[in-house]
VEXPA-429814 format. One line per 2 residues: number of its first residue (from 1); for each residue z, x, y of N, C-alpha, C. Coordinates in Angstrom, 1 decimal, decimal comma, padded with zeros to 4 digits. Atoms other than C-alpha are relative to their C-alpha. Example, Ala and Ser with C-alpha at 12.3 -4.5 7.8 and 13.67 -1.06 7.14 Angstrom:
# VEXPA-429814
1> 000,0:000,9:-001,2:007,8:012,3:-004,5:000,0:000,9:001,2; 000,0:-000,9:-001,1:007,1:013,7:-001,1:000,8:-000,8:001,1
This chain:
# VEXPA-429814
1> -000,4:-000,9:-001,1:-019,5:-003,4:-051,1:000,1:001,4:-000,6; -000,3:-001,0:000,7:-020,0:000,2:-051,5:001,1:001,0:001,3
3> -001,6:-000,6:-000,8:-016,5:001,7:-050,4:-000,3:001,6:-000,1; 000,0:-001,3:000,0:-017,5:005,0:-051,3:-001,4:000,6:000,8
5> 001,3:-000,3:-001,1:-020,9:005,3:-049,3:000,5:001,0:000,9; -000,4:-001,4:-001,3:-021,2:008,3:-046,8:-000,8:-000,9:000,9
7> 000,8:001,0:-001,3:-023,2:005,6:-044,7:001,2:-001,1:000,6; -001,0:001,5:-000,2:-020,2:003,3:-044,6:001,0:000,2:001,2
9> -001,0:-000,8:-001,8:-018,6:003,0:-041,0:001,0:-000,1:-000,4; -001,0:000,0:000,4:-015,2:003,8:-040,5:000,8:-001,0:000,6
11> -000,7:000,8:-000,3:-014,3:001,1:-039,5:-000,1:-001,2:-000,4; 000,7:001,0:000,6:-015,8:-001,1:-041,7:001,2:-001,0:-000,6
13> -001,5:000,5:000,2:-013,2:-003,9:-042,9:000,4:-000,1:-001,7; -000,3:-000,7:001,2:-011,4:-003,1:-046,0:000,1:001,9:-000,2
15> 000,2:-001,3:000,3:-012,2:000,9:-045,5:000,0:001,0:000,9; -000,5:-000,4:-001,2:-011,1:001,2:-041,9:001,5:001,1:000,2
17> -001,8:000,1:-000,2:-007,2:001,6:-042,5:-000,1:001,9:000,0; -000,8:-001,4:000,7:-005,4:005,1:-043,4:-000,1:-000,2:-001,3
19> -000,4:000,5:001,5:-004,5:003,7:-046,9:-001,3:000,5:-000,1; 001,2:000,4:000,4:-008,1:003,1:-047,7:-000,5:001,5:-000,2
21> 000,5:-000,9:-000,3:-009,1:006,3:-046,4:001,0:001,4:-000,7; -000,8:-001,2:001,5:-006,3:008,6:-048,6:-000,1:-000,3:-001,3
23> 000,1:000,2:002,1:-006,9:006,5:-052,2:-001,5:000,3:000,0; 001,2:000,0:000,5:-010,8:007,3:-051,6:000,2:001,7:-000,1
25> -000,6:-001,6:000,1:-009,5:011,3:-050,6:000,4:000,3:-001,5; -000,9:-000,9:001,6:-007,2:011,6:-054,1:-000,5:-000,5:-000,9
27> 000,8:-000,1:001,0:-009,7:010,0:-055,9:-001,2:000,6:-000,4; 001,7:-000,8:000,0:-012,8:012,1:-055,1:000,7:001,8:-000,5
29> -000,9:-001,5:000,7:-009,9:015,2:-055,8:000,0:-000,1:-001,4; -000,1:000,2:001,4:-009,3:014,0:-059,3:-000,6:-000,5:-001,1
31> 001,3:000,7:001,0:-012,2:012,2:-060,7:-000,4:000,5:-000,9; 000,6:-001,0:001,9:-013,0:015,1:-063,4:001,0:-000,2:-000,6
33> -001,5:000,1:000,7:-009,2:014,4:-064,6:-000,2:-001,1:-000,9; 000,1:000,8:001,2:-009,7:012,3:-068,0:001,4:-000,9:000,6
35> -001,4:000,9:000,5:-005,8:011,1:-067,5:000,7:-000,1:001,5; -000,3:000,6:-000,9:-006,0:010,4:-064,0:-000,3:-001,3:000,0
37> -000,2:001,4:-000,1:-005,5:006,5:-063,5:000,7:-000,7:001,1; -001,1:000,7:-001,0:-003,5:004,0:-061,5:001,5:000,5:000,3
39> -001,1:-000,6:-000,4:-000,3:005,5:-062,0:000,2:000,7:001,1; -000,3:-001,7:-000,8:-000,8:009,1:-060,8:-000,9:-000,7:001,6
41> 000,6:000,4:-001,3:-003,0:007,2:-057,8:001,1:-000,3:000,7; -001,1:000,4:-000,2:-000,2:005,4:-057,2:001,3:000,9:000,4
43> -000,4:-000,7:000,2:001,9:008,3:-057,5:000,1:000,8:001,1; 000,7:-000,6:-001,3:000,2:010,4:-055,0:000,2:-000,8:001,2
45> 000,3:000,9:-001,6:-000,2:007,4:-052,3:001,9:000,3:-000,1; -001,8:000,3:-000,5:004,1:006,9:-053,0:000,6:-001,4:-000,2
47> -000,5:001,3:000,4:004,1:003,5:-054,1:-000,2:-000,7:-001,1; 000,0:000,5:001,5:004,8:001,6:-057,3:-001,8:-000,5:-000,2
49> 001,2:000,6:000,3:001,5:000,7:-059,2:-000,4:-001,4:000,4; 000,1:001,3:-000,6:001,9:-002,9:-058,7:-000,2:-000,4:001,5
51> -000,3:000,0:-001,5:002,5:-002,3:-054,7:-001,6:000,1:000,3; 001,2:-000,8:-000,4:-000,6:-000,1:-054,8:-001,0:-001,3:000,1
53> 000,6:000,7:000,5:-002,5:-002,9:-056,5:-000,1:-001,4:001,2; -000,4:001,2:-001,5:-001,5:-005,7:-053,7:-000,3:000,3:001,2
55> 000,6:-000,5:-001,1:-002,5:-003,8:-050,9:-001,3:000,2:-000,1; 001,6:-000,2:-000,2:-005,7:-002,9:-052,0:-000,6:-001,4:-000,5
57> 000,7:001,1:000,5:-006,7:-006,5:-053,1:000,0:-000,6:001,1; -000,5:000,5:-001,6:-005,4:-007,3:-049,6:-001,0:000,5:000,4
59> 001,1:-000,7:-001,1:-007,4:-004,6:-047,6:-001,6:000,2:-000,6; 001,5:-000,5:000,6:-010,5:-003,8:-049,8:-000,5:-001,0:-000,8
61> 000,6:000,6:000,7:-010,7:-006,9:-052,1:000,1:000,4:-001,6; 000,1:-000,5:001,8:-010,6:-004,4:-055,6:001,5:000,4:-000,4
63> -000,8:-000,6:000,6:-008,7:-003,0:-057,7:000,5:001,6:000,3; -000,1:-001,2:-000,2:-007,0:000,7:-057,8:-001,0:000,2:-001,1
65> 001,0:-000,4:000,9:-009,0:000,8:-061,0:-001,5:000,2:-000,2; 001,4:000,2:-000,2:-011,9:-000,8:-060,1:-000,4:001,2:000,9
67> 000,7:-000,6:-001,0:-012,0:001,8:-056,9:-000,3:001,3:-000,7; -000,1:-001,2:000,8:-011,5:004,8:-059,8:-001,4:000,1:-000,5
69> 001,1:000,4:000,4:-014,2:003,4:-061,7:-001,2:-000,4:000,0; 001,2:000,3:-001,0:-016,8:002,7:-058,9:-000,2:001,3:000,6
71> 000,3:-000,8:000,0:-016,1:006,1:-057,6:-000,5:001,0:-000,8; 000,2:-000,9:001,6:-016,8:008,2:-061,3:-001,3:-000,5:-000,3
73> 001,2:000,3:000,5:-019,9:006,2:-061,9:-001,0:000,1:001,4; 000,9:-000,4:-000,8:-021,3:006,8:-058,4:-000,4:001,3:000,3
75> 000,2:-001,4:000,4:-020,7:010,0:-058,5:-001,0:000,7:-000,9; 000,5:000,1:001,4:-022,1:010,2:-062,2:-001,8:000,0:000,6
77> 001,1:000,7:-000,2:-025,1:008,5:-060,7:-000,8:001,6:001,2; 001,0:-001,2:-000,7:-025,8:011,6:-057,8:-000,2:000,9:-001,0
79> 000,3:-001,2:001,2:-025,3:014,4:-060,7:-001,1:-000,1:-000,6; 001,0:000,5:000,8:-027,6:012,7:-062,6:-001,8:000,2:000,6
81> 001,2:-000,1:-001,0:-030,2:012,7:-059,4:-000,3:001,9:000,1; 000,2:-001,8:-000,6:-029,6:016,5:-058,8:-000,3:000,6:-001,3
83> 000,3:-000,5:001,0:-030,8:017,2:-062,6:000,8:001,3:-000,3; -000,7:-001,6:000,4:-028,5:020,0:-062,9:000,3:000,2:-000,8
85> -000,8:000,2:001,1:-026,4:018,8:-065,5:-000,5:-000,8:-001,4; 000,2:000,6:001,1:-026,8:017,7:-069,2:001,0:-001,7:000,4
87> -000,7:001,2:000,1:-025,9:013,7:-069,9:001,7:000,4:-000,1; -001,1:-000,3:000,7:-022,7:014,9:-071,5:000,7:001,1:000,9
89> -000,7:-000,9:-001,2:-021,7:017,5:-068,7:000,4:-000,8:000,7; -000,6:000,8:-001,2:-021,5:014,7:-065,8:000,4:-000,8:-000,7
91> -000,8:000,9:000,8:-019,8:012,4:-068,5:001,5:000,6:000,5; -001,2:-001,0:-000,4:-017,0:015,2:-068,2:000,1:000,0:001,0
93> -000,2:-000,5:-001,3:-017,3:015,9:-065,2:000,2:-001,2:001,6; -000,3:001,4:-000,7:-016,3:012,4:-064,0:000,7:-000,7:-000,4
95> -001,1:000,3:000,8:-013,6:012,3:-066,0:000,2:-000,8:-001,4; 000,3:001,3:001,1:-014,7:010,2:-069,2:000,1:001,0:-001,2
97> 000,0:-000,2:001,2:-013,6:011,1:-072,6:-001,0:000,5:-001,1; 000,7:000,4:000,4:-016,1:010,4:-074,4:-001,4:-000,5:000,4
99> 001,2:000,3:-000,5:-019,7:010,2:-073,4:-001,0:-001,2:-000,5; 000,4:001,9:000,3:-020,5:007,0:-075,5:000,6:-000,7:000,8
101> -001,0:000,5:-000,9:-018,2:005,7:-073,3:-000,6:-000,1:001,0; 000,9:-000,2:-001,4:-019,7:006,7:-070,4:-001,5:-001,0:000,5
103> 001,2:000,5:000,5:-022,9:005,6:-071,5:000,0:-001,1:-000,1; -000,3:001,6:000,1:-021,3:002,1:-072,0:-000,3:-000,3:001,5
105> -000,4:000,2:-001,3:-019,8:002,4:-068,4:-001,3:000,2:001,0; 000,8:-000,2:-000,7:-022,8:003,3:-066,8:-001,2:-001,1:000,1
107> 001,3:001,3:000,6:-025,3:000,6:-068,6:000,2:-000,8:000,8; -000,2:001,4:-000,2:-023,4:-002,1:-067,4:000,6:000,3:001,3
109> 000,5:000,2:-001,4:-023,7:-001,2:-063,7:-001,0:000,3:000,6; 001,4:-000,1:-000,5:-027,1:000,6:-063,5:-000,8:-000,9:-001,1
111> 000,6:000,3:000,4:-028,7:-001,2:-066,1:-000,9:000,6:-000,8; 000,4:-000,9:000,8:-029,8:001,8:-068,3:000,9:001,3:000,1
113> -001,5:-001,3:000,2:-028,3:004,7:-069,8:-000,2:001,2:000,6; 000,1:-001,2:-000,7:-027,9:008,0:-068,2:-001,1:000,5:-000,2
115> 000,6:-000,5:000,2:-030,4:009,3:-069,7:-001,5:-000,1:000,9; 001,5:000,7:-000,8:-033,3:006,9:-068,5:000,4:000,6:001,2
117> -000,5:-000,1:-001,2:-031,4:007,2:-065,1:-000,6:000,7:000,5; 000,2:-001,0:-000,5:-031,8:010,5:-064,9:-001,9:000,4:000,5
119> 001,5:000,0:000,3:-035,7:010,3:-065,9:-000,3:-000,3:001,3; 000,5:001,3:-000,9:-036,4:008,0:-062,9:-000,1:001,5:001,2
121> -000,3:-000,5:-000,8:-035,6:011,2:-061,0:-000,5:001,7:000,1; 000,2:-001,4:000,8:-037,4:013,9:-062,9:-001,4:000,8:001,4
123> 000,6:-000,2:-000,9:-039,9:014,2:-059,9:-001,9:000,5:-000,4; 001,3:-000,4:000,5:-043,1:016,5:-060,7:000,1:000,6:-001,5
125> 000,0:-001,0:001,2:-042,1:017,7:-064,0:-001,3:-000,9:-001,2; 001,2:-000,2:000,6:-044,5:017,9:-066,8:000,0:-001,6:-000,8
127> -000,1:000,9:000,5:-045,8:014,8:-068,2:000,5:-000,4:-001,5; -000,6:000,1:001,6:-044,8:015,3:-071,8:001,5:000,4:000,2
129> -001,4:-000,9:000,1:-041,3:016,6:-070,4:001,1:-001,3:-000,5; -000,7:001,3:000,6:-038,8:014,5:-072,8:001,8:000,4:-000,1
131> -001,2:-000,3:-000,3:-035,3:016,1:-071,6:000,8:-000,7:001,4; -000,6:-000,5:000,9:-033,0:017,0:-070,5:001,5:-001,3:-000,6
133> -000,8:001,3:001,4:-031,2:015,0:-074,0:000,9:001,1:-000,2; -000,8:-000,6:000,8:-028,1:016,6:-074,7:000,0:-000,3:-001,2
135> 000,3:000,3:000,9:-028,3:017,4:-078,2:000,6:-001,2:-001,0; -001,0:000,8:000,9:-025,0:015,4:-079,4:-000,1:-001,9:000,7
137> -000,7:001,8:-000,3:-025,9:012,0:-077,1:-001,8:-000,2:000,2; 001,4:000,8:-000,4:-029,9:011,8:-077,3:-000,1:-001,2:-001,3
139> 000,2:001,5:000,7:-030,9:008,2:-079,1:-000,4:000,9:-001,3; -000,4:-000,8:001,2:-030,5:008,8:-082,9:-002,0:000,0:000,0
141> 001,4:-000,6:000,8:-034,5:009,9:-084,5:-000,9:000,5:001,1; 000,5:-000,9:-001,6:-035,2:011,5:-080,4:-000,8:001,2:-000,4
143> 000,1:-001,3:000,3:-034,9:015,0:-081,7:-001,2:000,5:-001,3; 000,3:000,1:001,8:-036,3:014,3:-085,5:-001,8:-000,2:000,8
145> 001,5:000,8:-000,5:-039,7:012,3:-083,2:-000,6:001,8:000,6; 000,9:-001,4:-000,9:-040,1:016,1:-081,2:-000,2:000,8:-000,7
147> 000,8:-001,1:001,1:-040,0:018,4:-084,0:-000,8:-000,4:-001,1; 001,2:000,3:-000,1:-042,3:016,3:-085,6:-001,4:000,2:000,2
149> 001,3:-000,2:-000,7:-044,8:016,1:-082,9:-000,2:001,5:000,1; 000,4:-001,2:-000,6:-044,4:019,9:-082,2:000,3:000,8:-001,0
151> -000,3:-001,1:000,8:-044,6:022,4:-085,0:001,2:001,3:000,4; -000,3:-001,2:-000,8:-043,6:025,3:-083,0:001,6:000,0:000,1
153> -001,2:000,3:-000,4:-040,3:023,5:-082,6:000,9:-000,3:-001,6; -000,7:-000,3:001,3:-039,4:023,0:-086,3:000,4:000,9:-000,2
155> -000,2:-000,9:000,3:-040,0:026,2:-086,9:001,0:000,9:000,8; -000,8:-000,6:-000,6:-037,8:027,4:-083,9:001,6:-000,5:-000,5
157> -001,0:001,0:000,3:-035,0:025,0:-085,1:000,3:001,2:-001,7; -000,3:-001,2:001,7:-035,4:027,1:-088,7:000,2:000,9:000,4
159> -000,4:-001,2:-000,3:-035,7:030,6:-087,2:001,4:-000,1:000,5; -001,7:000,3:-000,9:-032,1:029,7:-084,8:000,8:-000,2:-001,2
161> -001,1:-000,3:001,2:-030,4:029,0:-088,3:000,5:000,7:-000,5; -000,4:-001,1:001,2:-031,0:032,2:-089,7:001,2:000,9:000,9
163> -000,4:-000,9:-001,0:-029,3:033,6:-086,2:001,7:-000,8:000,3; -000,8:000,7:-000,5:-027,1:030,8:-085,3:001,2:000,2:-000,6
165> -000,1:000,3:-001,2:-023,8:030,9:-084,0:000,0:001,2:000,6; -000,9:-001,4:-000,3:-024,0:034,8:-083,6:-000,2:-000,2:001,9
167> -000,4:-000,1:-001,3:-022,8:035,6:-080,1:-001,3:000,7:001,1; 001,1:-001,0:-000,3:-025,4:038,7:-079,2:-001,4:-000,9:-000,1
169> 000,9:000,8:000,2:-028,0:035,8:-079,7:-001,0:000,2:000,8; 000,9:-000,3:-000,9:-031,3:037,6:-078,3:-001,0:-000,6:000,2
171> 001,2:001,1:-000,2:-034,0:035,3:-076,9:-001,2:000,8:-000,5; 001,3:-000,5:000,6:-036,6:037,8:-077,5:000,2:000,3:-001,5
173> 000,1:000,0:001,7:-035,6:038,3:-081,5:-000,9:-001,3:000,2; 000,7:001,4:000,3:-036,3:034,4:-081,2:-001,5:-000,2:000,0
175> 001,2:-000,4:-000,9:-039,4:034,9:-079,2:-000,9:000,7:-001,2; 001,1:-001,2:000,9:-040,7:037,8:-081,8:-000,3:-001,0:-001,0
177> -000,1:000,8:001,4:-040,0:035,5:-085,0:-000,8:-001,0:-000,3; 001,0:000,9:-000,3:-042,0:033,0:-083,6:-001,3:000,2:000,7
179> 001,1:-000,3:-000,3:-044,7:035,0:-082,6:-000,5:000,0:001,9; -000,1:000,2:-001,1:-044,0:034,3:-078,9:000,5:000,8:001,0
181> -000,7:-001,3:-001,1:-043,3:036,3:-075,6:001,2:-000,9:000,3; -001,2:000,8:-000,5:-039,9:035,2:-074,2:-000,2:-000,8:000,7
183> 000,6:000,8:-001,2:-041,7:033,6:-071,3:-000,6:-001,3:-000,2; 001,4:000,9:000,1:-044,1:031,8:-073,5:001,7:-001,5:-000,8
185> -001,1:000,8:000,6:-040,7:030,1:-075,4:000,5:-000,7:000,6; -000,4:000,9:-001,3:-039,0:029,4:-072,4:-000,6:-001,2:000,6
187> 000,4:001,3:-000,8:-041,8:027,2:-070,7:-000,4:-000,7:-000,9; -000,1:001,3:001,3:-042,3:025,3:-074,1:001,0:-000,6:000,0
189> -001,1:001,1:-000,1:-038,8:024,7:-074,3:000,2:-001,2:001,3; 000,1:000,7:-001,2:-038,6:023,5:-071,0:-000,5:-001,1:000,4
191> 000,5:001,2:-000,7:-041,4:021,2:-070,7:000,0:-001,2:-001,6; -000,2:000,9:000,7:-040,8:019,8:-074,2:002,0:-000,9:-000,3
193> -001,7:000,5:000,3:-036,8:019,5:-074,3:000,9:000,0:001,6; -000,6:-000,5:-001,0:-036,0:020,3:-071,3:000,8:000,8:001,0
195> -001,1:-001,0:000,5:-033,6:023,2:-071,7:-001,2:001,7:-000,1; 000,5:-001,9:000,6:-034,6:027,2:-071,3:001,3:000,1:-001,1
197> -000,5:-000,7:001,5:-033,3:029,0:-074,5:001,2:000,4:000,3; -001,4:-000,5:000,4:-030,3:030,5:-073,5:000,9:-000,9:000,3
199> -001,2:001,8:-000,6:-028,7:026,8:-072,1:000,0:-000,7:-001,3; -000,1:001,2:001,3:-029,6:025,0:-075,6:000,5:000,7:-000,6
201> -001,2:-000,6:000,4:-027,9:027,7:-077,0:001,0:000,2:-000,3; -001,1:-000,1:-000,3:-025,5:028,0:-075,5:000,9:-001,5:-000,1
203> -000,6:001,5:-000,2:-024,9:024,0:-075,6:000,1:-000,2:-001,5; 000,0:-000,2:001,8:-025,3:024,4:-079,6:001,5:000,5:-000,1
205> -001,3:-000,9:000,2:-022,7:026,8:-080,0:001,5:-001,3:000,3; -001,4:001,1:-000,4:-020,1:024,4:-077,8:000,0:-001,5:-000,8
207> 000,3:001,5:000,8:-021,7:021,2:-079,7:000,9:000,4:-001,3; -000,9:000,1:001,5:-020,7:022,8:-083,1:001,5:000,3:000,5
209> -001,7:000,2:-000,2:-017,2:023,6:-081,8:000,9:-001,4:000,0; -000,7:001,5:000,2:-017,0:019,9:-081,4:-000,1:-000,8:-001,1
211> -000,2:000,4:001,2:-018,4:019,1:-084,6:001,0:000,5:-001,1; -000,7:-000,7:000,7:-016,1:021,5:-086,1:001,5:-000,4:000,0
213> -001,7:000,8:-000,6:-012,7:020,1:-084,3:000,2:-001,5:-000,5; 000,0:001,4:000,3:-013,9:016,7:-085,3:-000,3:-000,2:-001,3
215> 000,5:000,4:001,3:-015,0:017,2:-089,1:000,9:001,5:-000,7; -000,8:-001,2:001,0:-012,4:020,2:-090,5:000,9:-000,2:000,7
217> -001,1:-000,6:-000,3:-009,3:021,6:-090,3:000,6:001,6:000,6; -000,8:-001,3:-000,1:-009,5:024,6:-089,1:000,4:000,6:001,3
219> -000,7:-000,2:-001,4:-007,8:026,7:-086,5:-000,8:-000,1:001,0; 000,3:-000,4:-001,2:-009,0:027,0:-082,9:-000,4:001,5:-000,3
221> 000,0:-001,6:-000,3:-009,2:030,6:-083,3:-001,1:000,5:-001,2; 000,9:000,2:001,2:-011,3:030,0:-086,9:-001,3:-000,7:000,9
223> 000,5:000,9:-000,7:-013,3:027,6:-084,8:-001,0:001,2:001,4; 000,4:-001,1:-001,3:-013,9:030,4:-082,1:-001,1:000,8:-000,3
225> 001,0:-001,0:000,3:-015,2:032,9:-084,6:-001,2:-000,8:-000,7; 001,2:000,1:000,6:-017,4:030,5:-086,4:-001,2:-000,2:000,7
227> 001,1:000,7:-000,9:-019,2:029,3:-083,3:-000,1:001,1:000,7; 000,7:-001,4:-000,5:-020,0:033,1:-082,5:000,8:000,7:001,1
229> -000,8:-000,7:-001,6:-017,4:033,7:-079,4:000,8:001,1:-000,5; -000,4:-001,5:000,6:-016,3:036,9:-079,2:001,8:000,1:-000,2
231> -001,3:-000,1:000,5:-012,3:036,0:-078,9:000,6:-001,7:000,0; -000,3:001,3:000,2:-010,6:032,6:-079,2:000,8:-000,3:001,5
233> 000,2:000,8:-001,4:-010,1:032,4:-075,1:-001,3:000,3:000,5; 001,2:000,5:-000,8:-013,6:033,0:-074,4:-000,4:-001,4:-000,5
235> 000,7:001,5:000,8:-014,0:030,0:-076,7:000,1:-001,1:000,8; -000,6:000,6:-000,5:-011,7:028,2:-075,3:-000,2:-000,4:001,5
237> 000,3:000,2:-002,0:-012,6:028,8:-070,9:-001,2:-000,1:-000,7; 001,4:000,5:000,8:-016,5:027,7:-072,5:-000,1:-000,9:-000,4
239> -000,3:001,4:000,3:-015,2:024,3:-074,0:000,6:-000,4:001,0; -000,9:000,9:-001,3:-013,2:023,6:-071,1:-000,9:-000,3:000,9
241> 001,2:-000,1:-000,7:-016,1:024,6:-068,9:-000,8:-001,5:-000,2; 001,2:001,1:-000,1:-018,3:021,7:-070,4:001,0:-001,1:-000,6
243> -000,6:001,0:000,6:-015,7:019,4:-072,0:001,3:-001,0:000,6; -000,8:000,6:-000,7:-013,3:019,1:-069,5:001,5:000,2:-000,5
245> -001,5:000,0:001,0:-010,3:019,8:-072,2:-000,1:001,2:-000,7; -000,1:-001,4:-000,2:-009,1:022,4:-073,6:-000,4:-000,7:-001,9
247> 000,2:000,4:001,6:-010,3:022,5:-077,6:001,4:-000,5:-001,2; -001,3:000,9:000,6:-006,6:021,5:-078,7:000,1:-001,3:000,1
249> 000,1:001,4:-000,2:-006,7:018,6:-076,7:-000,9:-000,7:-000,3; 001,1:000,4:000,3:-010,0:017,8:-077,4:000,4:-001,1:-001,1
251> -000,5:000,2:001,3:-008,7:017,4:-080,9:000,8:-001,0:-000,4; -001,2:001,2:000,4:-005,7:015,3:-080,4:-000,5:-001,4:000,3
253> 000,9:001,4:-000,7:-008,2:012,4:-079,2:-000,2:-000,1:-001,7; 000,9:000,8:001,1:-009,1:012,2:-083,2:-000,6:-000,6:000,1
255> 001,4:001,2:-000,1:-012,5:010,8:-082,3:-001,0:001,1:-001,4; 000,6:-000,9:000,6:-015,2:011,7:-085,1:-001,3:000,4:000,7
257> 001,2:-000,4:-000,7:-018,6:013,1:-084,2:-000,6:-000,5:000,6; 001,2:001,5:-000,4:-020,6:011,5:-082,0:-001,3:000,8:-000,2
259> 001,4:-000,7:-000,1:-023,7:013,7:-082,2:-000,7:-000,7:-000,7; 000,5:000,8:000,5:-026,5:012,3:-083,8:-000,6:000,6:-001,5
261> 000,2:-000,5:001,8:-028,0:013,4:-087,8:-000,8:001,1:000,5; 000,6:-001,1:-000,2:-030,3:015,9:-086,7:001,2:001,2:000,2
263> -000,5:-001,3:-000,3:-028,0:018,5:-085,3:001,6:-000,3:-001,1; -001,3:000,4:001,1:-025,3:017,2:-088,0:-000,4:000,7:-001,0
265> 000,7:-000,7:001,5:-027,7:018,8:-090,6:-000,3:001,3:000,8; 000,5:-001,7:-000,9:-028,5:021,8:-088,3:001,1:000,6:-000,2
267> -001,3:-000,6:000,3:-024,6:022,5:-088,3:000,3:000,0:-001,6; -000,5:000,1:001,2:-023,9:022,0:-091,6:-001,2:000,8:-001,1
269> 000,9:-000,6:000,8:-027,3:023,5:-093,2:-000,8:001,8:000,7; 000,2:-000,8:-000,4:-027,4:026,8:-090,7:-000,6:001,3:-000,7
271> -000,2:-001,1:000,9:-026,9:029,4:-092,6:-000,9:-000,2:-002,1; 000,2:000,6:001,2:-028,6:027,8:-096,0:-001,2:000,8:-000,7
């Protein structure tokens, strides 16, 4: 039964009530909230977790959990349709930690990973188009298989080192270095990665902030200037932006990298 459908009548049984119709309200408010759960649902409606839990197994059949976790992955599932967002944005943006995670959570109700999902939905785009792969969650030897096949793309990957993470980061330097008009960069990126130049970028930049929180010690504010931002709160509203947390908290999760070796050697051999 899908309780969260916009096709689903309201009077359908289980999703008729009031109840029904305020825990699907304060969960469609909070679903980007990593550390919302049963409690704070619970919390909100006014009644012990256990209570909560007994009533909806009564009226709906599920869980408060299961209705958390049916709403975040259907959700997950339209974002995904509307190509807007990288894998790793609607992970966030549906409240999930961790985007392996997600990735789990998603398999084992659509039956492939977001990524494919998303594919299924790519429409007219170009037949070679092999995006868009966030850089830190595409299948490990992805990135290593495209620059590879595409010269043009090594070499853009070397030029971006000599530049990378400065702030002022001009598409047409990039463009010149590579012998390319800005235009002509753009629709290569695009139909090979899926990403115009100043979104991979800019998703680089935020990527190494996370490899940087998750493989050193250093400050937030160290962290800010190495990944090019110009003060340590534009860093900061820019990680929140796509991570959902603030780069402190990020941090207190001690998870290590998830990215994959390619862009693990990109951060670490930048400047070389």
């Amino acid at each position: 039964m899908d309780l969260f459908s916009s096709e689903q009548p309201a009077n359908h049984d289980g999703f008729g009530g009031a109840l029904l119709q305020s825990v699907a309200a304060i969960i469609a408010a909070n679903a980007s909230n990593p550390q919302f759960g049963v409690p704070q649902l619970a919390q909100e409606i006014g009644v012990s977790p256990t209570h909560l839990k007994r009533l909806l197994r009564k009226s709906a059949k599920v869980s408060p959990g299961q209705l958390i976790r049916t709403y975040r992955l259907q959700k997950a599932a339209s974002l995904l349709q509307d190509q807007q967002l990288l894998v790793k944005e609607v992970a966030y943006a549906v409240g999930f930690r961790q985007p392996t995670a997600f990735t789990a959570a998603f398999r084992s109700v659509y039956g492939c990973s977001p990524a494919e999902y998303q594919h299924r939905f790519a429409g007219d785009r170009p037949r070679n188009y092999r995006g868009p792969y966030p850089p830190g969650q595409a299948p490990e030897g992805e990135w290593e298989a495209l620059v590879a096949a595409h010269a043009w793309l090594a070499e853009f990957f070397e030029v971006l080192g000599r530049f990378f993470p400065a702030e002022e980061l001009a598409i047409e330097a990039l463009a010149r270095q590579l012998l390319m008009s800005p235009k002509q960069l753009t629709r290569r990126l695009r139909e090979v990665v899926g990403l115009p130049p100043a979104r991979l970028v800019r998703y680089l930049r935020l990527e190494f902030g996370e490899y940087l929180l998750c493989s050193t010690d250093y400050s937030i504010t160290e962290i800010a200037y190495e990944t090019g931002f110009s003060d340590t709160a534009h860093f900061c509203r820019a990680f929140r932006s796509l991570y959902r947390l603030s780069p402190g908290d990020f941090r207190k999760l001690q998870q290590p990298y998830a990215g994959n070796a390619f862009f693990k050697k990109f951060y670490e051999g930048r400047n070389a």
